[in-house]
C-alpha positions as CSV (number, residue, x, y, z in Angstrom):
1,X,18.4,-23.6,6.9
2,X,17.9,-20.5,4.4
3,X,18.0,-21.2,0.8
4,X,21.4,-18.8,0.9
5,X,23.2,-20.7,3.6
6,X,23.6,-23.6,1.1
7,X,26.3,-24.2,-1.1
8,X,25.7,-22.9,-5.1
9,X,24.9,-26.8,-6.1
10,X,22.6,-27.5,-3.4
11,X,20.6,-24.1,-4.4
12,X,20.5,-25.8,-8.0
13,X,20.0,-28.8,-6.9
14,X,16.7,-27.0,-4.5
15,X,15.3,-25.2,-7.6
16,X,15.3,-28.2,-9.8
17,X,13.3,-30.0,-7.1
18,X,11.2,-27.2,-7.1
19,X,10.6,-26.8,-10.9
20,X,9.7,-30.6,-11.2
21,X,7.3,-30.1,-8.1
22,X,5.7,-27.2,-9.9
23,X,5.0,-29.0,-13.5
24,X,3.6,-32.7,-11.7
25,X,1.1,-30.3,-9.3
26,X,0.5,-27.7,-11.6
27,X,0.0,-30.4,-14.9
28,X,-2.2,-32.3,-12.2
29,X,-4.7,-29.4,-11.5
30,X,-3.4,-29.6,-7.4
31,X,-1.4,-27.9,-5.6
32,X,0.0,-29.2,-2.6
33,X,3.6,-29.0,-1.7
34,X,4.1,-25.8,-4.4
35,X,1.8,-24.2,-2.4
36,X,4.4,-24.1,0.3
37,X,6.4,-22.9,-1.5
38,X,4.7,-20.0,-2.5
39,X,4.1,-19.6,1.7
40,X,7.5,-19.9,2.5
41,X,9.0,-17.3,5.1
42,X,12.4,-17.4,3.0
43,X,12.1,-14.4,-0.1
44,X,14.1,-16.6,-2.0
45,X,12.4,-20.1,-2.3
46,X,9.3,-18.3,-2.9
47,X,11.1,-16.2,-6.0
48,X,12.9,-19.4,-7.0
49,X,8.7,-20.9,-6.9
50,X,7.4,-17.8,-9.0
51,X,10.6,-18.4,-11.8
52,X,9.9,-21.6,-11.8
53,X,6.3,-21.2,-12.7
54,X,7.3,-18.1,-15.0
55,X,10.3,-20.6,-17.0
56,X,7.2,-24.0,-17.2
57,X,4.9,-21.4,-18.8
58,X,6.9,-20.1,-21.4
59,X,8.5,-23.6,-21.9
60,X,4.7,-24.6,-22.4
61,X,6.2,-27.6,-20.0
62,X,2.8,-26.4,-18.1
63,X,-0.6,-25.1,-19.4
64,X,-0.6,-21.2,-19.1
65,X,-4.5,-21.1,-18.4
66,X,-4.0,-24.0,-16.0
67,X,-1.5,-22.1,-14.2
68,X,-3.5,-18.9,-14.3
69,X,-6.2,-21.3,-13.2
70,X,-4.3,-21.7,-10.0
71,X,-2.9,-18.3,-9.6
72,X,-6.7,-17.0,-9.5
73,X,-7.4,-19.7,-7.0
74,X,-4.0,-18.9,-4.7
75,X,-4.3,-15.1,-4.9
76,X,-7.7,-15.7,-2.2
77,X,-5.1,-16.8,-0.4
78,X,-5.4,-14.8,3.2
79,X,-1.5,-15.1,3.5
80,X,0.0,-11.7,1.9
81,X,3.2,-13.5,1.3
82,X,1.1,-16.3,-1.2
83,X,-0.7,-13.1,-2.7
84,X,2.7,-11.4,-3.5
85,X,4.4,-14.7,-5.3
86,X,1.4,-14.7,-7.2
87,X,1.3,-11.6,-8.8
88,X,5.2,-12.1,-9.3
89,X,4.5,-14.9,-11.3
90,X,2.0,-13.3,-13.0
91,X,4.4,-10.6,-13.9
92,X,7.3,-13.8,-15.1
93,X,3.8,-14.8,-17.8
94,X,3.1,-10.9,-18.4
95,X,6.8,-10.6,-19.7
96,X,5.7,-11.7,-22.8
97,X,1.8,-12.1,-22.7
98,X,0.6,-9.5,-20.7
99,X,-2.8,-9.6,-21.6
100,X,-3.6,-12.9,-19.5
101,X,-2.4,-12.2,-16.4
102,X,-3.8,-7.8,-16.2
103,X,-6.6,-8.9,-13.9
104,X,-3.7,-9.9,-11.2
105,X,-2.5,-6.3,-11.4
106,X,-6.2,-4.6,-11.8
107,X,-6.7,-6.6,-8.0
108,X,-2.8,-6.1,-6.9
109,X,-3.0,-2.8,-7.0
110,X,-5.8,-2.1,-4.6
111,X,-4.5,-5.1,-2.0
112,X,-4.7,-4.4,1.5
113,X,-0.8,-5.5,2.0
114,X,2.1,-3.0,1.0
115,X,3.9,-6.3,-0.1
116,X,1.7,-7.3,-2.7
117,X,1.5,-3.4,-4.0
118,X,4.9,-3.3,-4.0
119,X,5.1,-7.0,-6.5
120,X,2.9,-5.1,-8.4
121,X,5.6,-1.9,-9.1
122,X,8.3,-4.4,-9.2
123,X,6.6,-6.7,-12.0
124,X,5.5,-3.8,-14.2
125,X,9.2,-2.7,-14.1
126,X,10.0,-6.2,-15.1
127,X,7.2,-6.3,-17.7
128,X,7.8,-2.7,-18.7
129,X,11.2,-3.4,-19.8
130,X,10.5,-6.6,-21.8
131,X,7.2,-5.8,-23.0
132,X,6.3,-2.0,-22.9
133,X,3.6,-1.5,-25.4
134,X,1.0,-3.2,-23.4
135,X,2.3,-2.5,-19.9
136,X,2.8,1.4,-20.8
137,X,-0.8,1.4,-22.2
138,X,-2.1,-0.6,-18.7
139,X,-0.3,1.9,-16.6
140,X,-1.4,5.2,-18.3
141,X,-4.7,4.1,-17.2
142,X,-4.0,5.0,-13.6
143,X,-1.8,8.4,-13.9
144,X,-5.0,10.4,-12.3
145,X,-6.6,8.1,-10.2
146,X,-8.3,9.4,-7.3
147,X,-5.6,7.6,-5.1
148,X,-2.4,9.5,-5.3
149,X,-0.7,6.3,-3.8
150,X,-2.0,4.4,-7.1
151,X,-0.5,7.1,-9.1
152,X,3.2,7.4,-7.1
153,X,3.2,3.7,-7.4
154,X,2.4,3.5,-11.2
155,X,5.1,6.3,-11.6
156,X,7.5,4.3,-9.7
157,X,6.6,0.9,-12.0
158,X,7.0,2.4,-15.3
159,X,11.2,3.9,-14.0
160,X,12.9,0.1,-15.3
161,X,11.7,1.2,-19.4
162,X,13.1,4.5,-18.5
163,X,16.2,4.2,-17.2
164,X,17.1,2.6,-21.4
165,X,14.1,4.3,-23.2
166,X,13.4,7.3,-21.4
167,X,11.3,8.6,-24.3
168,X,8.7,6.0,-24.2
169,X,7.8,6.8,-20.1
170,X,8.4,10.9,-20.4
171,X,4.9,11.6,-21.7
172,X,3.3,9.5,-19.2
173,X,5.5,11.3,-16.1
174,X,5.0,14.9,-17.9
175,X,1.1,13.8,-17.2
176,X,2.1,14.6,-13.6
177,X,4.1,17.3,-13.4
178,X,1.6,19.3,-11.9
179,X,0.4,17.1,-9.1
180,X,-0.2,18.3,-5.3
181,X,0.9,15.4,-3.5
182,X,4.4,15.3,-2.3
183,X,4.5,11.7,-2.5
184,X,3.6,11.9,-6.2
185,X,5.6,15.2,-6.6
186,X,9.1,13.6,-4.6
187,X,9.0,9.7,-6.9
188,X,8.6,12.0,-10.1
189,X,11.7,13.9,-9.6
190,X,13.1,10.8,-7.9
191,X,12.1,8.7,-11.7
192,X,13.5,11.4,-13.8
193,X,16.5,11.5,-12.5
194,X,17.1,7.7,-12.6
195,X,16.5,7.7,-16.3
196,X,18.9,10.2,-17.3
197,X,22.2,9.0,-16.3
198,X,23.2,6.2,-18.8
199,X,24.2,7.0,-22.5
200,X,22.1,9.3,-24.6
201,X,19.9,9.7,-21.5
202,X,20.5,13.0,-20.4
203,X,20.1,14.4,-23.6
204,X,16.9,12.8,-24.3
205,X,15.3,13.8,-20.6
206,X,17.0,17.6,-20.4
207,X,15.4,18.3,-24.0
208,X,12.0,17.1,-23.2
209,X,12.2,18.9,-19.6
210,X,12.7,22.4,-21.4
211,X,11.0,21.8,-24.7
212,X,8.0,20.3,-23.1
213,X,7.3,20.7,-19.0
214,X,5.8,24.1,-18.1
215,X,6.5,23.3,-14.2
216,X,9.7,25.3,-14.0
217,X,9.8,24.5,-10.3
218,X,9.6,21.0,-10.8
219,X,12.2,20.9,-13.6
220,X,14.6,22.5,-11.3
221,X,14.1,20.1,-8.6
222,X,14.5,17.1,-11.2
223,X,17.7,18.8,-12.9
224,X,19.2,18.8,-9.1
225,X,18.1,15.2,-8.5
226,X,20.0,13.9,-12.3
227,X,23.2,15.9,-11.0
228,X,23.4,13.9,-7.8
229,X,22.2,11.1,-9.1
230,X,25.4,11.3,-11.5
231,X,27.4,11.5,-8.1
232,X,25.5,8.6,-6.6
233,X,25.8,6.1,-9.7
234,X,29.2,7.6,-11.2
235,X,30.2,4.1,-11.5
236,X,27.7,3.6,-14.0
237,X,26.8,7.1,-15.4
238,X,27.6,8.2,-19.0
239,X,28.8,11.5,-17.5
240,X,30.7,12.5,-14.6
241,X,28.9,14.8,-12.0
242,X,30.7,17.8,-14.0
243,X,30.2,16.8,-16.7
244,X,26.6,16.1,-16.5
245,X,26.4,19.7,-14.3
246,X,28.1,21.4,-17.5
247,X,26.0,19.6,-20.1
248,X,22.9,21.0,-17.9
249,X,24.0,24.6,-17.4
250,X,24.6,25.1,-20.8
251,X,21.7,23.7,-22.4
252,X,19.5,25.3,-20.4
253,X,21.5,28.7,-20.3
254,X,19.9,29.5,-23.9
C-alpha cells in the first residue's frame, strides 16, 4: 500500500516508526532497515526517511558526522533513487550548516541520473532560502562552467531566494544574460519572471533590468515572461496582469 493510501494517523504513526528506526541504526553506525527506506519505490517514504534524518540532526538526537558518515557511504549506492534521498538529506543538514554536507552537491551535480541532479536544484532552493550566504557563494561558483547544463541548473537552484529576495540572486542571473545556450537563455527568463510577482518584487527586478542588463533582447523577453506570469499566478501576485503591464510600460517608457 502507498504511504498516501493511508489514513492521516497511520502516515504519522509510519513516520514515527521511521524516525525511531533512523536514530537506533544511525546512533549504532548500521544501517539496515533505513536503508530501505531510502530505496523505497514510494517518493514519499523515502522524503519522510530524508526529514527524518534532517529533524535527528538538527535535534542532535543523532551525530551529524555519523550521519554524514553514512550519507558518504549510501551515496556509492548504484541505486539513483538511494543517491537522490541522500543528497536530499544532505540538503535538510545544509539548511543550517551548509558547509558539511558541499561535497554531496560538488558530486550531485555531475551524477549520471537526472534525479539526483534534479535533488540537487531542489535542495539549494531549499537551502538557498534558509541559508543564502553560503549557498549563493557555492552556486556562483558554477555560473560559467563549461557545461551549460551545470549552469541552467544552478540558475534554476538559486529561483526559491528570489522569488522573496530577488536582489540577493539578480547579480548572479545578470552574470548570464549574455549566454548562447537556449537552455540557459529560456530558465533565465523563465527565473526572472518568477521572482517578480509577489510584493515589492517587480519593482526591485524592473529597476535592475533597465539600470543594469545591457541585453535589451533578453530584457524584453523576461518583461513578457513577468506579465504572464502575473496572469498565470494572479492568485498570488501583488499586481494584476494590468497592473503589472502598466507598472512596466511606464517605467520603462522614460
Amino acid at each position: 500500500m502507498a504511504y498516501y493510501d493511508l489514513s492521516r494517523e497511520e502516515r504519522a504513526e509510519v513516520f514515527r516508526h521511521m524516525t525511531e528506526v533512523i536514530c537506533t541504526e544511525t546512533n549504532a553506525g548500521r544501517w539496515s532497515t533505513s536503508y530501505t527506506y531510502f530505496a523505497d519505490p514510494d517518493t514519499y517514504i523515502r522524503k519522510n526517511a530524508y526529514l527524518a534524518l534532517g529533524r535527528l540532526v538538527l535535534a542532535e538526537s543523532v551525530s551529524k558526522d555519523r550521519a554524514i558518515q553514512i550519507l558518504d557511504n549510501l551515496f556509492k549506492d548504484e541505486n539513483q533513487l538511494v543517491r537522490q534521498t541522500v543528497i536530499n538529506a544532505a540538503g535538510e543538514i545544509g539548511c543550517y550548516d551548509f558547509e558539511s554536507v558541499m561535497p554531496f552537491f560538488e558530486r550531485g551535480l555531475f551524477d549520471p541520473h537526472h534525479q539526483v541532479r534534479n535533488a540537487v536544484i531542489g535542495s539549494i532552493k531549499k537551502m538557498g532560502q534558509k541559508n543564502p550566504v553560503p549557498v549563493l557563494a557555492y552556486a556562483a561558483r558554477f555560473l560559467e562552467h563549461e557545461q551549460f547544463e551545470i549552469r541552467r541548473e544552478i540558475v534554476h537552484g538559486i529561483e526559491l531566494r528570489g522569488r522573496t529576495h530577488p536582489q540577493d540572486i539578480l547579480p548572479l542571473l545578470r552574470r548570464l544574460e549574455n549566454d548562447q545556450k537556449p537552455r540557459v537563455r529560456n530558465t533565465l527568463v523563465h527565473v526572472l519572471g518568477q521572482i517578480a510577482y509577489k510584493k515589492g518584487c517587480l519593482e526591485t527586478v524592473c529597476a535592475d533590468l533597465k539600470q543594469h542588463w545591457q541585453n535589451r533582447d533578453l530584457v524584453k523577453d523576461a518583461l513578457e515572461e513577468i506579465i504572464d506570469v502575473h496572469y498565470r499566478y494572479r492568485n498570488f501576485a501583488c499586481y494584476t496582469q494590468d497592473e503589472a503591464r502598466a507598472y512596466i510600460e511606464q517605467y520603462f517608457s522614460n
